[in-house]
Every structure is written in structure tokens, then in C-alpha cells.
C-alpha beads as a LAMMPS data file, in Angstrom:
LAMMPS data file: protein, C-alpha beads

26 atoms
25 bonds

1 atom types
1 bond types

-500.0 500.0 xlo xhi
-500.0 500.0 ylo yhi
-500.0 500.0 zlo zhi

Masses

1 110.0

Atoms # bond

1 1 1 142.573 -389.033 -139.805
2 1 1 143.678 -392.296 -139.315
3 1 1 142.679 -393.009 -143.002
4 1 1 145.423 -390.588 -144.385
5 1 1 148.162 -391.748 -141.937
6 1 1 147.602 -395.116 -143.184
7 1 1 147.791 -394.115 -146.629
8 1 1 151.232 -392.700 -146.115
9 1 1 154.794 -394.677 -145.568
10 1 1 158.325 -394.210 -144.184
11 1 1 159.422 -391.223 -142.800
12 1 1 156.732 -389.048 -144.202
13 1 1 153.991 -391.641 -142.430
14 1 1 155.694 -391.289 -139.387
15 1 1 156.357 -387.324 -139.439
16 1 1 152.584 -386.960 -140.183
17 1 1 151.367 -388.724 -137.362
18 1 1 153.629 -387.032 -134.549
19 1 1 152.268 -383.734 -136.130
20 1 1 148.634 -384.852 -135.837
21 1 1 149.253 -385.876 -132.478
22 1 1 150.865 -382.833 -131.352
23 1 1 147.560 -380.932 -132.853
24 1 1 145.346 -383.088 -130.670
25 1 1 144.517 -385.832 -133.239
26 1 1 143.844 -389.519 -131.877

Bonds

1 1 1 2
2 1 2 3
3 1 3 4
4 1 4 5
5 1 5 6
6 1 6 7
7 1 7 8
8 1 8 9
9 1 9 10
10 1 10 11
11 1 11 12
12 1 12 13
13 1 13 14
14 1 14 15
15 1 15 16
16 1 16 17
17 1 17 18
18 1 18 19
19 1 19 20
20 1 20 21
21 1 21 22
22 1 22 23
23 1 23 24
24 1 24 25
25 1 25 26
């Protein structure tokens, strides 16, 4: 998953990640 959050930037990057997280992603 790391792959995808890379691939985005900003806000959006940053949004995506705390939602991953939240879901249990590394």
C-alpha cells in the first residue's frame, strides 16, 4: 500500500494514509 501512498501528494497523500492507518494498514 505503500506504493499508492507514495504515488499521491498534498493533502490527498496525507488524507490517504491516516485512512489506511486507521483500517490497519502499515
Amino acid at each position: 500500500m505503500r506504493v499508492l501512498v507514495t504515488g499521491c501528494a498534498g493533502f490527498i497523500g496525507s488524507h490517504v494514509v491516516v485512512l489506511l492507518v486507521q483500517q490497519g494498514h502499515e
